[in-house]
C-alpha positions as CSV (number, residue, x, y, z in Angstrom):
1,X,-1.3,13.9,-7.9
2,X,-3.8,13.5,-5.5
3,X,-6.2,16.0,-5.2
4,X,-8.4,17.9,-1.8
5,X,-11.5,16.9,-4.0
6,X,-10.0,12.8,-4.0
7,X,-9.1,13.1,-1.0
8,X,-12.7,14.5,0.1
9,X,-14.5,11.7,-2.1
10,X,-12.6,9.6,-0.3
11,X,-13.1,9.9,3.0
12,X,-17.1,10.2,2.0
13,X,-16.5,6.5,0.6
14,X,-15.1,5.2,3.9
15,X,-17.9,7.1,5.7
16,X,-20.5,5.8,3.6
17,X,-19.6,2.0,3.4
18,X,-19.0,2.2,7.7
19,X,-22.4,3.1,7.5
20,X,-23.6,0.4,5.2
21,X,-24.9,2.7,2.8
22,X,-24.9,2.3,-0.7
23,X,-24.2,5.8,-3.0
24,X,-27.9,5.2,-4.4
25,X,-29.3,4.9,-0.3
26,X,-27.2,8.1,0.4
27,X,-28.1,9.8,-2.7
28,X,-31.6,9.4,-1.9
29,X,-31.1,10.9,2.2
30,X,-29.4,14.0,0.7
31,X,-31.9,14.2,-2.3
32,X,-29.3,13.9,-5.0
33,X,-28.8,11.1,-7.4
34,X,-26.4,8.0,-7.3
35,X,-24.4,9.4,-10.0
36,X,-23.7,12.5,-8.1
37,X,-22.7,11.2,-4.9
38,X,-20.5,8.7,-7.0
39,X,-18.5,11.6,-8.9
40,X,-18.1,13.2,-5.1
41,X,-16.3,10.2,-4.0
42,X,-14.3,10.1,-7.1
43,X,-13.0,13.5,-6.9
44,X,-14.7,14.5,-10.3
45,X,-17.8,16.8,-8.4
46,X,-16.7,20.1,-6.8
47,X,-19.0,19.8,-3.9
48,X,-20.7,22.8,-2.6
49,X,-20.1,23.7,1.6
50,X,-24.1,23.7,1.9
51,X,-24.3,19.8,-0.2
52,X,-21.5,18.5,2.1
53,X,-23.2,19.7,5.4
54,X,-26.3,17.6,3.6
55,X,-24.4,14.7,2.9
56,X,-22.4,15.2,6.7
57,X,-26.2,14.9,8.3
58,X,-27.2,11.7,6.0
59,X,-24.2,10.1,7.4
60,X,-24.9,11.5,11.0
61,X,-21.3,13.0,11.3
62,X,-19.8,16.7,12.0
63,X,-18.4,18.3,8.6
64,X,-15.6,18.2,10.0
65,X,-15.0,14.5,9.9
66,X,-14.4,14.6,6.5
67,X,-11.1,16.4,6.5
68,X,-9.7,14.7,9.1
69,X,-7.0,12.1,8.3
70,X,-7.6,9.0,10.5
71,X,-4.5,6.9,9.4
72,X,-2.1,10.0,10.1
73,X,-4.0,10.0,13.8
74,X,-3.5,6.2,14.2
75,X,0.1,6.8,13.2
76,X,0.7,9.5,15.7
77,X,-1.0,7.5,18.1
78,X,0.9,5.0,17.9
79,X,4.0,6.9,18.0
80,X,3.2,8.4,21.3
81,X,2.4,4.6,22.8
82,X,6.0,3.7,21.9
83,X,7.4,7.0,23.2
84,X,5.3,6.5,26.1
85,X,7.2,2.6,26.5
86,X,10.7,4.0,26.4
87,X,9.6,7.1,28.8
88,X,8.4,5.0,31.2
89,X,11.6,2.8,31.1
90,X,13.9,5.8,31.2
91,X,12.1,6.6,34.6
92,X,12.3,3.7,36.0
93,X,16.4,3.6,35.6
94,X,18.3,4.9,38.4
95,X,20.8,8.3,38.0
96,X,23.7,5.9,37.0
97,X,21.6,4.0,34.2
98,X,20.2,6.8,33.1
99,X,23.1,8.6,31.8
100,X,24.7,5.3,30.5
101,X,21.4,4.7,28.6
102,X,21.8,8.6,27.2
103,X,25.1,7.5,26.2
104,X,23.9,4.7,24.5
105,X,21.3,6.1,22.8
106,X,23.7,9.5,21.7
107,X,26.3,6.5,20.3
108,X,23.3,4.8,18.3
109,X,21.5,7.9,17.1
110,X,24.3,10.3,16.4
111,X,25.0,9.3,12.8
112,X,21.2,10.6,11.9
């Protein structure tokens, strides 16, 4: 099962390596060791609020950023692109279309 503390470590990883930093360079910013930062990113350290707002300004990003899922954003996001597509194409159908593509869509859909 994967854990808030993998999770955490994780995103610290992806953080760290878009920065070009290795554990040891952002060990020594945040005046901790390599060994730490590398159990943080492995979900073995329980990291403190006050060491993760360290490690947040060694990487030059809000705390925040490191609970935030990016893939589930890019997902959404891409979602709403598509939904956007077949919005716009549903407006640009006239009263008669429209109701035969509702038609269409209940016949295809309904079995879900």
């Amino acid at each position: 099962m994967v854990t808030a503390l993998d999770k955490l470590g994780k995103r610290i990883r992806e953080i760290r390596k878009a920065r070009g930093l290795s554990q040891e360079a952002l060990g020594e910013k945040c005046s901790f060791s390599f060994s730490y930062i590398g159990g943080i990113e492995r979900g073995e350290n329980n990291v403190s609020i006050k060491n993760l707002e360290k490690i947040a300004n060694a990487l030059n990003v809000e705390l925040y950023e490191f609970f935030v899922d990016h893939k589930a954003e890019r997902q959404i996001s891409k979602k709403l692109d598509e939904f956007d597509d077949v919005l716009d194409l549903l407006l640009s159908l006239d009263s008669k279309e429209l109701k035969r593509a509702r038609t269409i869509l209940n016949e295809v859909f309904k079995s879900k």
